[in-house]
Structures are given as structure tokens and as C-alpha cells.
MDAnalysis code that builds the backbone (N, CA, C; Angstrom):
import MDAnalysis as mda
import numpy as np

u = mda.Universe.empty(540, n_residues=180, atom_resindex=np.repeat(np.arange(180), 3), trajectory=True)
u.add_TopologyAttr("name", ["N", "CA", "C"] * 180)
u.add_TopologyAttr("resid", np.arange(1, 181))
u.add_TopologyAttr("resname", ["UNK", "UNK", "UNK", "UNK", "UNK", "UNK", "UNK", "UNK", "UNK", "UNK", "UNK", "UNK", "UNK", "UNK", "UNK", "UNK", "UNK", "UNK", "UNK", "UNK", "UNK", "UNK", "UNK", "UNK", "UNK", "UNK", "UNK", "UNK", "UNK", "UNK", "UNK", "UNK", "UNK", "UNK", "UNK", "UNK", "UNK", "UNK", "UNK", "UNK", "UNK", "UNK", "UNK", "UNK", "UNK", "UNK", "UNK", "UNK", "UNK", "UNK", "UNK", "UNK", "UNK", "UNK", "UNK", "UNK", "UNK", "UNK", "UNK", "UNK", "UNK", "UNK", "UNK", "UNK", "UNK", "UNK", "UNK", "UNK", "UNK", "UNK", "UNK", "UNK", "UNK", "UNK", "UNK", "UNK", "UNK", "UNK", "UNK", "UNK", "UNK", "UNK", "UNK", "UNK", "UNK", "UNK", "UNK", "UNK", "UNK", "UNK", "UNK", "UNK", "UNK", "UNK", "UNK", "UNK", "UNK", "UNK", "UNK", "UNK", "UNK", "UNK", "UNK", "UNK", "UNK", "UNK", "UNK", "UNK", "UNK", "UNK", "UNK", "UNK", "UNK", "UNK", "UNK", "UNK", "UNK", "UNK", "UNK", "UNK", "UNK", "UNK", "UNK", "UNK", "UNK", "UNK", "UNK", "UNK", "UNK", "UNK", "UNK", "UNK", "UNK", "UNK", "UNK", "UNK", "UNK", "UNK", "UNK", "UNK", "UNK", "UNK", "UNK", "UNK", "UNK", "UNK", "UNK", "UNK", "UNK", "UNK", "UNK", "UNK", "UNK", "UNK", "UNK", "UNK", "UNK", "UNK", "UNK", "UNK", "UNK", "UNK", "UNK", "UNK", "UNK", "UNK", "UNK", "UNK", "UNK", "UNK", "UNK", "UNK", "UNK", "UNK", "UNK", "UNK", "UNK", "UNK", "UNK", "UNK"])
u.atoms.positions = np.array([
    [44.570, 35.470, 20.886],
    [45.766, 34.880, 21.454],
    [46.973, 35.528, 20.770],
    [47.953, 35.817, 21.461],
    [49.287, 36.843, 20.975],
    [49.941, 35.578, 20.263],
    [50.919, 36.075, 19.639],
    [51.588, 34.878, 18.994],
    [52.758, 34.574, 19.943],
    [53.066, 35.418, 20.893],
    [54.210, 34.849, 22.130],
    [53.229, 33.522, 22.770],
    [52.220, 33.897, 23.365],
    [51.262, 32.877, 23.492],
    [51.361, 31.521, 22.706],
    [50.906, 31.653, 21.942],
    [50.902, 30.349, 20.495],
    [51.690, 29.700, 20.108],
    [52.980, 30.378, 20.082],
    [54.450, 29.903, 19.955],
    [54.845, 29.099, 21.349],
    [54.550, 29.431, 22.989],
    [55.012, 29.831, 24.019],
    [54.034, 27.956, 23.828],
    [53.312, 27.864, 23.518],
    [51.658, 26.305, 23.413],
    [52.954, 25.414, 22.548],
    [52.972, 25.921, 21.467],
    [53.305, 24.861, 20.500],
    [54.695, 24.313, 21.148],
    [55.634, 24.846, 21.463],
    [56.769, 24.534, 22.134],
    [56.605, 23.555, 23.146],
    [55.267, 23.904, 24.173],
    [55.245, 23.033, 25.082],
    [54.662, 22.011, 24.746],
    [54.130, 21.960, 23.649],
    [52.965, 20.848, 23.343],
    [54.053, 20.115, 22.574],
    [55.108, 20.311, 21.652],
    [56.127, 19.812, 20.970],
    [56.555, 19.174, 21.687],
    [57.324, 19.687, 22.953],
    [58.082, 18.892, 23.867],
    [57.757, 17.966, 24.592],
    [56.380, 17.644, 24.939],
    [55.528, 16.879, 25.833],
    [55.198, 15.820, 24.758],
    [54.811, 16.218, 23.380],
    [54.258, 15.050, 22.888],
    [52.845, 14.986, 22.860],
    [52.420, 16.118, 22.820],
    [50.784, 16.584, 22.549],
    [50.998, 17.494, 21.191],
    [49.692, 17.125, 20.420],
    [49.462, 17.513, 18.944],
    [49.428, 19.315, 19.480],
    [50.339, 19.990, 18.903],
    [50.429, 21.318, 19.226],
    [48.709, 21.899, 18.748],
    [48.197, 21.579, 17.450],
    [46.992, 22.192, 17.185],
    [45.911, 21.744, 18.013],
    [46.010, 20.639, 18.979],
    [45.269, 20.232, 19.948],
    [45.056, 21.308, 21.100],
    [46.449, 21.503, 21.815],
    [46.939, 22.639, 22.759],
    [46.597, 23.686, 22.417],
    [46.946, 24.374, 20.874],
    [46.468, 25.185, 20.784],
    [44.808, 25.686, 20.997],
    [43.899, 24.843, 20.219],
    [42.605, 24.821, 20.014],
    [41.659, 24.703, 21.832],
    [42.572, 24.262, 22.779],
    [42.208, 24.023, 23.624],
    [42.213, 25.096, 24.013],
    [43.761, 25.999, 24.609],
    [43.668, 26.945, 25.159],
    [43.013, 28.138, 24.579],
    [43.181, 28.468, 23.203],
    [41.997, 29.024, 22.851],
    [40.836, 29.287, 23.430],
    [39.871, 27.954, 23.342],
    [38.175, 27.934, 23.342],
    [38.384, 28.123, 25.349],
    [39.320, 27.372, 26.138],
    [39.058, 27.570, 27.260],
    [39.659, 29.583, 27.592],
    [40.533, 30.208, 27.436],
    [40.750, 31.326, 27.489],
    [40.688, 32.421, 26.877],
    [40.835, 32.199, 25.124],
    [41.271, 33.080, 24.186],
    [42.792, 33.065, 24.041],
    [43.431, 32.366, 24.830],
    [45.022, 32.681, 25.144],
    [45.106, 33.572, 26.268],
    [44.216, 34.061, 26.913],
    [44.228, 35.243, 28.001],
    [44.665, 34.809, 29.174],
    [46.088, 35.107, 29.611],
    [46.501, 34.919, 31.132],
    [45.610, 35.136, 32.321],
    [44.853, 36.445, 31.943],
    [43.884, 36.988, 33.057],
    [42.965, 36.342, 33.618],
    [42.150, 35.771, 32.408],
    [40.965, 34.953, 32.491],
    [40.897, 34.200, 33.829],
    [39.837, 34.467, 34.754],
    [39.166, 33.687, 35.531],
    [37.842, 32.954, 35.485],
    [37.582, 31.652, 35.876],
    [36.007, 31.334, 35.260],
    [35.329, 31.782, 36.862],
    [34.226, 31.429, 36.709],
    [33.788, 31.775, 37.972],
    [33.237, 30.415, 38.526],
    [33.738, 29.358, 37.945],
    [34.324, 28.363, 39.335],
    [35.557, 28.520, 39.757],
    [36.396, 29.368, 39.114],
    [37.815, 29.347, 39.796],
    [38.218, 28.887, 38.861],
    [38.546, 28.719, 37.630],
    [39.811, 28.235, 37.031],
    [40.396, 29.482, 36.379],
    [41.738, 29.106, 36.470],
    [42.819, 30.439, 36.005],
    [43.943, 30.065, 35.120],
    [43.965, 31.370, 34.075],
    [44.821, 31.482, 32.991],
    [44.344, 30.895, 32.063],
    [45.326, 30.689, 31.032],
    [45.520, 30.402, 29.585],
    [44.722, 29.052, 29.284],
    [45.019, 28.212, 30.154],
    [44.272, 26.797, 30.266],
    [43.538, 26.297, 30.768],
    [43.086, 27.696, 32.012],
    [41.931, 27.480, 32.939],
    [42.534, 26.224, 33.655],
    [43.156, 26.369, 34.551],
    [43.678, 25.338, 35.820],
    [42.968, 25.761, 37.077],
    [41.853, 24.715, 37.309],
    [41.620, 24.579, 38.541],
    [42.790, 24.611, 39.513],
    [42.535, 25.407, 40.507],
    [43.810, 25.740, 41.720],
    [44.215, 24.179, 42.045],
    [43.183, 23.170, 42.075],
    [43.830, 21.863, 42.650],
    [44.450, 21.165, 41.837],
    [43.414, 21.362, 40.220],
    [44.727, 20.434, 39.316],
    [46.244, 20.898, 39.385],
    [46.007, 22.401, 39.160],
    [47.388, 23.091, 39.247],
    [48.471, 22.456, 40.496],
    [47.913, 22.703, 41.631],
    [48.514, 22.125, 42.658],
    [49.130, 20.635, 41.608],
    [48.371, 19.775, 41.442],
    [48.892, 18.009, 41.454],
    [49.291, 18.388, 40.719],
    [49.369, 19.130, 39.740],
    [50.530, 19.088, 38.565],
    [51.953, 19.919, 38.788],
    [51.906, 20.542, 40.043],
    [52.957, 21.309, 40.835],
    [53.602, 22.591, 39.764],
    [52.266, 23.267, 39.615],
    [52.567, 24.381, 38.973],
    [51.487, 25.793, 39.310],
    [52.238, 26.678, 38.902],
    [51.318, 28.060, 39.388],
    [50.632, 28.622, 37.743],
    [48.953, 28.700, 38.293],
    [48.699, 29.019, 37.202],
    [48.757, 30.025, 37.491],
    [49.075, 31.020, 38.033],
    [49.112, 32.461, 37.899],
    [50.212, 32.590, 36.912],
    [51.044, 31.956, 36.738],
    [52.262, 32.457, 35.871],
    [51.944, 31.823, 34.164],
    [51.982, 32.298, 33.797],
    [51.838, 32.349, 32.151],
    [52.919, 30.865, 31.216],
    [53.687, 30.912, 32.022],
    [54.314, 29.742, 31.355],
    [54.222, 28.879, 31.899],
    [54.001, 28.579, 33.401],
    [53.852, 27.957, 34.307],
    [52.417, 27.018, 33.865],
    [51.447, 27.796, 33.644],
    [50.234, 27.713, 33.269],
    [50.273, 26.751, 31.920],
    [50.396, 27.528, 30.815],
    [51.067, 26.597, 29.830],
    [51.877, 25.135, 30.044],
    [52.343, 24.722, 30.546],
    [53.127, 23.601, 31.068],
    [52.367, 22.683, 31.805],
    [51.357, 23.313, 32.739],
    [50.345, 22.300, 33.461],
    [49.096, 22.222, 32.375],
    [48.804, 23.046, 31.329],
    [47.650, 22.751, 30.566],
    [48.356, 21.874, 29.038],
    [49.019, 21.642, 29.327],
    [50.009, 20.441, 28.077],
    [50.356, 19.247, 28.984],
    [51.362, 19.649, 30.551],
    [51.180, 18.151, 31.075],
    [49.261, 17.436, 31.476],
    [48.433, 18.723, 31.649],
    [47.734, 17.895, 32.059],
    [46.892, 17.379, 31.059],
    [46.766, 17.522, 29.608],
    [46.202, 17.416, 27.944],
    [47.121, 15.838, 27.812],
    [48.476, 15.955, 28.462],
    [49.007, 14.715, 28.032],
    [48.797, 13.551, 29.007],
    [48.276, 14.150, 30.233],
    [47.987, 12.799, 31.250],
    [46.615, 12.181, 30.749],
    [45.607, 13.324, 30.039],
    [44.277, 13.043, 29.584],
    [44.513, 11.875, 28.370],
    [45.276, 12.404, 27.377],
    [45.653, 11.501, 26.482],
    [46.430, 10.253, 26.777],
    [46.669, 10.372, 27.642],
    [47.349, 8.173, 27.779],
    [46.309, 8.400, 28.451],
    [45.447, 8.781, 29.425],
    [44.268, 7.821, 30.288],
    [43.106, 7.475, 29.294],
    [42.970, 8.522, 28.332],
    [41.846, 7.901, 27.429],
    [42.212, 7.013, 25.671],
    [43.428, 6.899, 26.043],
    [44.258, 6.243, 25.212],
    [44.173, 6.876, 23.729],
    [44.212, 7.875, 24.079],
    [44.419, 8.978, 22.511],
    [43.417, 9.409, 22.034],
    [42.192, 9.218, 22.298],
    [40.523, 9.191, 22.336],
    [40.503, 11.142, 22.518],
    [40.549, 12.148, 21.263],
    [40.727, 13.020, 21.505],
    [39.047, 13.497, 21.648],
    [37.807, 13.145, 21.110],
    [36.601, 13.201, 21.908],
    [36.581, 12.880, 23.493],
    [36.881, 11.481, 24.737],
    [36.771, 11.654, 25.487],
    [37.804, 12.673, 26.263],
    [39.340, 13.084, 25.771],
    [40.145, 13.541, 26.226],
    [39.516, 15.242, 26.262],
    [38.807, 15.780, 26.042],
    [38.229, 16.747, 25.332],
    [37.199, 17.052, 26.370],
    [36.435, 15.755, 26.339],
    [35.117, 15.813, 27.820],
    [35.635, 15.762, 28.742],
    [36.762, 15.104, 28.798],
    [37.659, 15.007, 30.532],
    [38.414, 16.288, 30.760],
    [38.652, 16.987, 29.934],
    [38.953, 18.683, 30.213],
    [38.134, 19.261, 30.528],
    [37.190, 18.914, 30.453],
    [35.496, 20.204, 30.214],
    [35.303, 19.781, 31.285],
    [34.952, 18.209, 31.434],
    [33.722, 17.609, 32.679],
    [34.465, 17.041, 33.959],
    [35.519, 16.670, 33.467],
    [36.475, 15.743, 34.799],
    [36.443, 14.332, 33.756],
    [37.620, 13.839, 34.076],
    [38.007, 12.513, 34.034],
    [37.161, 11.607, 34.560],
    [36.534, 11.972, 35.933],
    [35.773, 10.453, 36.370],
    [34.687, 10.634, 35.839],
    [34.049, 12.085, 35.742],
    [32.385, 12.291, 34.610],
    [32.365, 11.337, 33.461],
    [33.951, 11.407, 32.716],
    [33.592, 11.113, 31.307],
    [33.761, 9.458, 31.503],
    [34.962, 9.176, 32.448],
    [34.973, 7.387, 32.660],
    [33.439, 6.875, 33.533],
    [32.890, 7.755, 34.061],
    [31.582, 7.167, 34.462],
    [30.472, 7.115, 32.987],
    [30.784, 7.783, 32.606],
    [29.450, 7.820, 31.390],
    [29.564, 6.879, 30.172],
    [31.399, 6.859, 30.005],
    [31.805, 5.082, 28.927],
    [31.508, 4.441, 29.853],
    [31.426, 3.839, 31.089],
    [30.773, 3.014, 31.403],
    [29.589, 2.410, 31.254],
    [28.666, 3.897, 31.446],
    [27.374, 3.888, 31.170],
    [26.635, 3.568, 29.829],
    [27.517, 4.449, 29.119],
    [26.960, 4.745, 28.034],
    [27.407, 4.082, 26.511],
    [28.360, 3.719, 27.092],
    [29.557, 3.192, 25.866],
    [29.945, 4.319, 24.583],
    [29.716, 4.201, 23.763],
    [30.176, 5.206, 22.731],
    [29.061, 6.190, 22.612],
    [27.905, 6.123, 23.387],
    [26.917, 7.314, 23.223],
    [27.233, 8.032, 24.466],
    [28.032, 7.965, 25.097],
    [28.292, 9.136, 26.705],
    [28.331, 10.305, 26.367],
    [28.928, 10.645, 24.997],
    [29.068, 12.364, 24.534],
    [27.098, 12.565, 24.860],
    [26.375, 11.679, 24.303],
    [25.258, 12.385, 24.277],
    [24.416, 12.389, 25.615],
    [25.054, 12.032, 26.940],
    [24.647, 12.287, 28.202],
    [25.334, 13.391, 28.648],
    [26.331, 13.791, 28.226],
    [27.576, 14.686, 28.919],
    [26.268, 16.110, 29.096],
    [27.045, 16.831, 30.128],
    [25.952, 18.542, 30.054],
    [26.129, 19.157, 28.504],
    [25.317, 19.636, 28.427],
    [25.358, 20.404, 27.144],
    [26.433, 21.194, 27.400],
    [27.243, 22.026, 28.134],
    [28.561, 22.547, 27.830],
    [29.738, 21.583, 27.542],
    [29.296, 20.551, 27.854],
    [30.500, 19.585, 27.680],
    [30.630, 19.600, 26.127],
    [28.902, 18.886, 25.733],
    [29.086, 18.388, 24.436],
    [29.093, 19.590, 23.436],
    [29.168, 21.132, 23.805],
    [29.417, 22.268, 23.127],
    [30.639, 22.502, 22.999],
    [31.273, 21.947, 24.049],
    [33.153, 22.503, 23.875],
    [33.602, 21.841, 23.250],
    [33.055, 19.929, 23.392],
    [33.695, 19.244, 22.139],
    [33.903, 19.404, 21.290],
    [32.349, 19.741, 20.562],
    [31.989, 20.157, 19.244],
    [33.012, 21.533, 19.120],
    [33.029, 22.385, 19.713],
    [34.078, 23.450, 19.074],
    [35.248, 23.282, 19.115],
    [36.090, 22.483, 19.699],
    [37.482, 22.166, 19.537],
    [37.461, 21.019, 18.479],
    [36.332, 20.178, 18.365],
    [36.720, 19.332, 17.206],
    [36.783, 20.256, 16.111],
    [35.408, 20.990, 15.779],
    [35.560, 21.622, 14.741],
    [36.676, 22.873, 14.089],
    [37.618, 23.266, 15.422],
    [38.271, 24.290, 15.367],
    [39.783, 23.327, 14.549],
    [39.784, 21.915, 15.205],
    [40.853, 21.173, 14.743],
    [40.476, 20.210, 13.297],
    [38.822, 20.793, 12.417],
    [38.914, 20.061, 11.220],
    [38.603, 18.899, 11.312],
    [38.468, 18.450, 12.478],
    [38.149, 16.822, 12.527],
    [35.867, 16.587, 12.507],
    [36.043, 15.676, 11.503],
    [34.316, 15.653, 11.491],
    [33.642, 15.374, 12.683],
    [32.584, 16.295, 12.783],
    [31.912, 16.690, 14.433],
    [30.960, 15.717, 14.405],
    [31.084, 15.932, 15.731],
    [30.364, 14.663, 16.162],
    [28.900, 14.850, 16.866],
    [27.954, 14.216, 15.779],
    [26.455, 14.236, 15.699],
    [25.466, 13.167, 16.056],
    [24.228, 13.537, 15.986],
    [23.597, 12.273, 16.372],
    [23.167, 11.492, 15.105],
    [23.467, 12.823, 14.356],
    [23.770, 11.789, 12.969],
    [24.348, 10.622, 12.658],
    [26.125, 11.260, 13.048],
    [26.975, 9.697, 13.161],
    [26.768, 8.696, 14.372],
    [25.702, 9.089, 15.183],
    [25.697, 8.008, 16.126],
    [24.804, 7.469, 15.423],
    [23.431, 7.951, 14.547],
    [22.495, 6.634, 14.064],
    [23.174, 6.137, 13.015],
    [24.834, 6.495, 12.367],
    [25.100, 5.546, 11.635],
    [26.035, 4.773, 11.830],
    [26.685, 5.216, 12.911],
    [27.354, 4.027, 13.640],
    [26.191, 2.571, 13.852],
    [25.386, 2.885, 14.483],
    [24.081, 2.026, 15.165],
    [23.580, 1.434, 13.956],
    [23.259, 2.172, 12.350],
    [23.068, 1.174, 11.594],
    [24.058, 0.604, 10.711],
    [25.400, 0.514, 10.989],
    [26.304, 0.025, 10.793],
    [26.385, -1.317, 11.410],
    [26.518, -1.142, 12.565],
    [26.541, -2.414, 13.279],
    [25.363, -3.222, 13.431],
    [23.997, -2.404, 12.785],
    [22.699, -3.370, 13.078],
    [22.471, -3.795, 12.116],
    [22.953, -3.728, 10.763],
    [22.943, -4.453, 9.380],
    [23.737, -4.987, 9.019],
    [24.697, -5.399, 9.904],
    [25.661, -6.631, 9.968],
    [24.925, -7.773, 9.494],
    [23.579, -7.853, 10.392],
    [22.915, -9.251, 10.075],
    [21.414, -8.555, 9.830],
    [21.319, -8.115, 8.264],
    [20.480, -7.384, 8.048],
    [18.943, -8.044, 8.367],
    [18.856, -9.878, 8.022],
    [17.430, -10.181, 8.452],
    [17.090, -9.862, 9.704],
    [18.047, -10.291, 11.318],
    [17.701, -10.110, 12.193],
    [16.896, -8.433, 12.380],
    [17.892, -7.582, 11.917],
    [17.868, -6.201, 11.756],
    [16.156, -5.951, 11.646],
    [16.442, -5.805, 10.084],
    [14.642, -6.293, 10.119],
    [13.547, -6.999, 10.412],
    [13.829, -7.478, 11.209],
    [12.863, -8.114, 11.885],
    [12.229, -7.091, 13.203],
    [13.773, -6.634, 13.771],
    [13.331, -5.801, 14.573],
    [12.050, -4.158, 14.480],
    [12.257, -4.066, 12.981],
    [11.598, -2.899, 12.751],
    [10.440, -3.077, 12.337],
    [9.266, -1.899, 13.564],
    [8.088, -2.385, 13.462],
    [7.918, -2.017, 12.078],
    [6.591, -2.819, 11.722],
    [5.779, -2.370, 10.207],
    [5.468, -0.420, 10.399],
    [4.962, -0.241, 11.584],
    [4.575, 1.542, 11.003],
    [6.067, 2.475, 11.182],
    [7.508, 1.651, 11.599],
    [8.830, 2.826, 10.890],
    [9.077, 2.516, 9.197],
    [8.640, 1.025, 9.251],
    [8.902, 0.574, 7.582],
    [7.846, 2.115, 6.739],
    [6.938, 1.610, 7.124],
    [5.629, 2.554, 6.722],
    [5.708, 4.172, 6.485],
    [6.630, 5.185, 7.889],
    [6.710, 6.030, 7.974],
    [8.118, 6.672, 6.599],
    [8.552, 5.050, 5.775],
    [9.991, 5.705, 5.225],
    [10.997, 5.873, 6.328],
    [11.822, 6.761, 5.524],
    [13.173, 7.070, 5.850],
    [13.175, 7.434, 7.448],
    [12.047, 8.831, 7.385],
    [12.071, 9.379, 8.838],
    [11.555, 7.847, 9.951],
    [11.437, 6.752, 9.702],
    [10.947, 6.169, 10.981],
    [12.019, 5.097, 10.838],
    [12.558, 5.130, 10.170],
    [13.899, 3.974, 9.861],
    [14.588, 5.075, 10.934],
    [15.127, 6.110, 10.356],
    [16.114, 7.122, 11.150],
    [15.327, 6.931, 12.779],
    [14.490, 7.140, 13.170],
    [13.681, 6.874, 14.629],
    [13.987, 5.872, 15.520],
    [13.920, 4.555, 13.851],
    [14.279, 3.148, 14.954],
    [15.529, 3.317, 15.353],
    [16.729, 3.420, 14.425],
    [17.727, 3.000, 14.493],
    [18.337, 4.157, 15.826],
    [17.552, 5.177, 16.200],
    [17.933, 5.941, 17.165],
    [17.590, 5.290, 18.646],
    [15.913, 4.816, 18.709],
    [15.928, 3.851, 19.457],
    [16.366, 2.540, 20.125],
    [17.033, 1.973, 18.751],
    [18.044, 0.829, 19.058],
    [19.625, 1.137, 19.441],
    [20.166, 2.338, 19.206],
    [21.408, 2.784, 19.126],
    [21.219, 3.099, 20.908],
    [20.370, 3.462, 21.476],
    [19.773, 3.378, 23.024],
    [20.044, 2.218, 24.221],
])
């Protein structure tokens, strides 16, 4: 990415009210910063704008700044719809907005781990590109035994005698099964 580029992000991301290293990290992993870039579903430029988002956001992604401006307004419409939630805001760039609001439905805080594997690959690289701790199925079995040792007798009760038996690895098993 040129630094006219980067500078050309942070400005717009300043002015809109989107975390510039967000914008940045985005257009990055979706282009390189490359105006040229086409995907071969059709999305174009710097931010990869589908021709229709582009349209509703009443901008041309063929144009380089133009482009920039619809991939910050549309980073900032993502962010109030997922109420700052920069994991789902992240899948709703990759997958669509209604993918990722169908799967919190579904899924509640485990939807990252239904999303397509490109989804949950782009996450993971824009989280990690922005420093923020990535998100594993690690922290989902400790979210899950967080909240299941709230009331640790019930907890245990639930766990058969052969995960007690197996140790650690069948504790880690249940609590994956119950986090389900």
C-alpha cells in the first residue's frame, strides 16, 4: 500500500469516525491498497466494493478516493449495526451483514465458528494485523468454562466420570461439547 493510499484511509477513517488502524488493516488484507484489484466475484478497488454496495453508498469504486470513502462509510454503517462488535463488523465485510446477523442468531457468540472458513480466516488476520487477541476455540472453551463454573456443583455434575478420568484433555472435550 503507497503511503498516498494510507494517508488518503486514515483521513477518511478520521473524518467518519472509524478507528483509522481498522480502515487501514481492512483495506490492506481486502486489496493490498491496490486500486486495480478485482476479485472474481466482482468486487473493485482498494476496499473491494461490490458494484451494488458501491451503488447504495452512491459512490464509484473505480475511482480511488471515491472507493476509499464508500469502504470507511460502509466500515462505519457496519459498526453502529453491530454496535462496535469489531469481530462481527469484520464477518459482515467478508460474509454480508445478514450471514453474520443470521448466525448470532443461531449461534450466539459461537457464529465465528459456523462462518466459511474464509470468513473466519479474514477475521483472524485483521484481528491479528490490529494486535487485538485472536480469536480461538480456545477462548471459546474458556468463555464456556467461565460461565459453566459459575455454579461449579451443577457444573460437575454434568461431567461424565470417563472426561473426569481422561484429565485435562476430556475436561477440554466436555466443556467444548457444552459450549455447543
Amino acid at each position: 500500500m503507497t503511503s498516498d493510499v494510507q494517508s488518503a484511509i486514515i483521513a477518511a477513517a478520521q473524518a467518519a469516525g472509524v478507528d483509522p488502524n481498522l480502515a487501514v488493516a481492512v483495506a490492506q488484507q481486502e486489496s493490498g491498497g491496490n486500486q486495480n484489484a478485482v476479485s472474481s466475484a466482482g468486487a473493485i478497488g482498494i476496499f473491494q466494493l461490490m458494484p451494488a454496495t458501491a451503488t447504495e453508498l452512491g459512490v464509484d469504486p473505480t475511482d480511488a478516493m471515491q472507493n476509499i470513502q464508500g469502504g470507511i462509510a460502509y466500515l462505519s454503517q457496519l459498526l453502529t449495526e453491530f454496535g462496535g462488535n469489531v469481530t462481527e463488523v469484520l464477518g459482515a465485510y467478508n460474509w454480508g451483514p445478514a450471514a453474520v446477523t443470521n448466525a448470532i442468531a443461531s449461534y450466539s457468540g459461537q457464529w465465528l465458528n459456523h462462518a466459511p472458513s474464509e470468513t473466519q480466516n479474514y477475521v483472524a488476520a485483521i484481528i491479528g494485523k490490529l494486535g487485538i487477541a485472536t480469536i480461538t476455540a480456545t477462548n471459546a472453551v474458556s468463555e464456556a468454562a467461565s460461565t459453566a463454573i459459575v455454579n461449579t456443583k451443577s457444573f460437575l455434575e454434568e461431567i461424565p466420570t470417563w472426561a473426569l478420568a481422561a484429565g485435562v484433555g476430556g475436561l477440554v472435550l466436555i466443556l467444548v461439547l457444552l459450549a455447543d
